[in-house]
C-alpha positions in Angstrom: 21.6 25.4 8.4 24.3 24.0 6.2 26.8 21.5 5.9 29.2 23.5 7.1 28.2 24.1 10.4 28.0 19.9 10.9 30.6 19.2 13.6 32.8 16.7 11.7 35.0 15.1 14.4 39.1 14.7 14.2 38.7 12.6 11.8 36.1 14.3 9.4 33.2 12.3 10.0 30.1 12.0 11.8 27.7 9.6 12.6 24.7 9.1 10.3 21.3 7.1 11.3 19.2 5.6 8.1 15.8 5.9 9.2 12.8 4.4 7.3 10.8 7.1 6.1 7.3 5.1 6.1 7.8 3.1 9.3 9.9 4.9 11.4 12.1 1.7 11.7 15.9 2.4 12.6 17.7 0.8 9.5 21.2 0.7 10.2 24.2 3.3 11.5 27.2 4.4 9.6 29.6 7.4 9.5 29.7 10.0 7.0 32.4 12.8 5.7 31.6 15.9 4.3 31.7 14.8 0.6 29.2 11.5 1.7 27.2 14.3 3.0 27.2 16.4 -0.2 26.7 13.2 -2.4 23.9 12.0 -0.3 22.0 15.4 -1.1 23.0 16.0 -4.1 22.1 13.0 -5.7 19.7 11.5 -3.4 20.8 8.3 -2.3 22.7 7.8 1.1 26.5 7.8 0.9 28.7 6.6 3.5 32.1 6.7 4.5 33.8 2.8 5.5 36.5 3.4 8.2 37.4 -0.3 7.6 38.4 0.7 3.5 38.7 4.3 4.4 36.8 5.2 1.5 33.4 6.7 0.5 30.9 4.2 -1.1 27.1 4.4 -1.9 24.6 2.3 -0.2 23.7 -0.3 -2.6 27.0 0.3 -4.9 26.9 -3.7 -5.3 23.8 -5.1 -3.5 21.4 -2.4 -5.4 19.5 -2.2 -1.9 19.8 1.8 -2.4 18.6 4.2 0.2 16.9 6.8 -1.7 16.8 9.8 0.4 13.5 11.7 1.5 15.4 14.2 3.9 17.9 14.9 6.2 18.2 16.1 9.9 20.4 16.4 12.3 20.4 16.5 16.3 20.8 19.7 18.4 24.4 19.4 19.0 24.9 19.3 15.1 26.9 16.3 15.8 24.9 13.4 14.4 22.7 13.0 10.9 19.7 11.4 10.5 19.4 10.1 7.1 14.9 9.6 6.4 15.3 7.1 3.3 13.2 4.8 1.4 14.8 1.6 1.6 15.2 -0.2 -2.2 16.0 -3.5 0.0 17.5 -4.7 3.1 19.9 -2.6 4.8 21.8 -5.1 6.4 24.7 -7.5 5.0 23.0 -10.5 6.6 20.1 -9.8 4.4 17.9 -8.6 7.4 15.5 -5.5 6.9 17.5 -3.5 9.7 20.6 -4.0 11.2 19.2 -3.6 14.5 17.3 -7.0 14.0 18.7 -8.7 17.1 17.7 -8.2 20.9 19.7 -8.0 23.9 18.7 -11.2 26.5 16.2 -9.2 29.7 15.8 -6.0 27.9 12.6 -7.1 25.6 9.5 -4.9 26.3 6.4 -4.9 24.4 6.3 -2.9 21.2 4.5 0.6 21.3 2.8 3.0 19.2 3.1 2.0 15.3 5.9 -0.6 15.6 2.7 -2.8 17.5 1.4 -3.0 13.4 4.6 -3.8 12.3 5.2 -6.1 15.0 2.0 -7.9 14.6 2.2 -8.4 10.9 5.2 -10.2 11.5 3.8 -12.7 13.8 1.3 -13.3 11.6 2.8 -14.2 8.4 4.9 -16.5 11.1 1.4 -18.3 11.4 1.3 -19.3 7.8 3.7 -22.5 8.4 2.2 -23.7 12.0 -0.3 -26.4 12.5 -3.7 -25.0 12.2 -4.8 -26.8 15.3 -2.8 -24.8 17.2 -2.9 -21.4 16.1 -5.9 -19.5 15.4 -4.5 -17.3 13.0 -2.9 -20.6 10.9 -6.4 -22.3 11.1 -7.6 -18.5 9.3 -4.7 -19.3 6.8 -6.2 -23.3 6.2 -9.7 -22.4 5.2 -8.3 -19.8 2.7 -9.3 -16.5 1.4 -12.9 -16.9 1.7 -12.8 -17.4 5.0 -10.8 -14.7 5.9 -13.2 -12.3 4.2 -15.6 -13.4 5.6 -14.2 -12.9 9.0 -13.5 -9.0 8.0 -16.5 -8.6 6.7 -18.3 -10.0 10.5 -15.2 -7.6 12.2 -16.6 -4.7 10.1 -20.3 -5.2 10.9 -19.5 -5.1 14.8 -17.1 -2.6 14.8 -20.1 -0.2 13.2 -22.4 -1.9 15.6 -19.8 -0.7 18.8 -20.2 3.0 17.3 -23.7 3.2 17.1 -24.8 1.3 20.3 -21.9 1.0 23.0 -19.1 2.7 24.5 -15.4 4.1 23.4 -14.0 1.0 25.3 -16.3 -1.2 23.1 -15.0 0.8 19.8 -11.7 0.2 20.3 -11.8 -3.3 21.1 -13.9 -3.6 17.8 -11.4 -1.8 15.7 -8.4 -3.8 17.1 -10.1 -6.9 16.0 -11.0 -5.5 12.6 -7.3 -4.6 12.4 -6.3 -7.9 13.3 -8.2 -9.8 10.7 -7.2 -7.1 8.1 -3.6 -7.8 8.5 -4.3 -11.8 8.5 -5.7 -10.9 4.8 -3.1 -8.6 3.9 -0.6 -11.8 4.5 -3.2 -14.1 3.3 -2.9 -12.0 -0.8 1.3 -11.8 -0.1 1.1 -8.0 0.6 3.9 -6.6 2.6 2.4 -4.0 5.4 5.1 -1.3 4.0 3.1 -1.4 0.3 0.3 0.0 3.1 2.7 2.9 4.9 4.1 3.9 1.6 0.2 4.5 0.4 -0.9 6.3 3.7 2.5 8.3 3.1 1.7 9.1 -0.5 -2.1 10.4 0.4 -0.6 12.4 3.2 -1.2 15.9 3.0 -3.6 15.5 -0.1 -7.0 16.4 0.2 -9.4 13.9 0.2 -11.1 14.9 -2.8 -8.3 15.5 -5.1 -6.5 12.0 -4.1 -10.0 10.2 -5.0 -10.3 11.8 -8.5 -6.5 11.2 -9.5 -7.4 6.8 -9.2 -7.5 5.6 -12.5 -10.6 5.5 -14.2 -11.7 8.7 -12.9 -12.4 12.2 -14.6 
């Protein structure tokens, strides 16, 4: 479908959703017009259209936290765009990652499915600046890198364990604890967990084979 069949409203725009393309986290909501549209496909970075200066202007124009743009849907009423981007910094003009970063007071549920990574993560790099004697996690963080390896490496050796001698309820439990002590080392060496999506997301539809012999140092 093109552009033209987008149902612009009375006043020429639509509604457009930035998505993260690597984690699937809802970014921030705008509108677009036609030529925001055309902009944001023809040159790959999300254009938007400000009611409030009723003129168009590109994500990042001042900020440089560009949205460079990995596709573009729309819904089933052809009413709404959904804009998959990779975010070049935080979307919000707080400085927050999204601007959905705040929650509404009863409505808080656990988090599901992938966002329980992202989630996570953020809880533990929390832990770096608590007391250690009251947070296992910060305790990890006291003893330092060595530690925390160590702790993988004693995750690792059960999880295999699990697999070869116990059941798919034992597996699973393993693996979440391996996951667990993965991420502590992850925040441990400073590494954010999108570096890890953004890898996943490059490999993606590559076979196995080929990804391994285009490392460096290979061939």
């Amino acid at each position: 479908m093109g552009i033209e069949e987008i149902k612009f409203d009375d006043r020429g725009l639509v509604p457009a959703i930035a998505q993260d393309v690597d984690t699937n986290e809802v970014l921030m909501m705008a509108y677009m017009n036609r030529e925001a549209l055309e902009k944001t496909i023809s040159t790959g970075r999300a254009h938007y259209f400000s009611r409030s200066r009723n003129r168009l202007w590109l994500k990042g124009e001042t900020s440089g936290n560009f949205q460079l743009v990995k596709a573009v849907y729309y819904d089933c009423d052809a009413d709404t765009i959904l804009v998959m981007a990779e975010p070049m910094g935080p979307a919000c003009h707080t400085g927050e990652r999204s601007c959905f970063y705040r929650k509404l007071s009863g409505a808080e549920k656990k988090p599901q499915g992938p966002m329980v990574i992202k989630e996570l993560y953020s809880v533990i790099k929390g832990r770096k600046v608590s007391p250690p004697e009251k947070s296992y996690v910060a305790s990890l963080f006291a003893k330092g890198l060595p530690k925390i390896i160590a702790k993988v490496e004693e995750e690792s050796g059960e999880l295999v364990e699990a697999a070869k001698e116990k059941g798919d309820k034992d597996v699973v439990y393993e693996l979440c604890d391996l996951w667990f002590h993965t991420l502590v080392l992850l925040a441990e060496r400073g590494i954010e967990i999108e570096e890890v999506f953004s890898e996943l997301g490059r490999r993606f539809g590559t076979s196995g084979i080929t990804e391994k012999e285009s490392r460096p140092g290979k061939g």
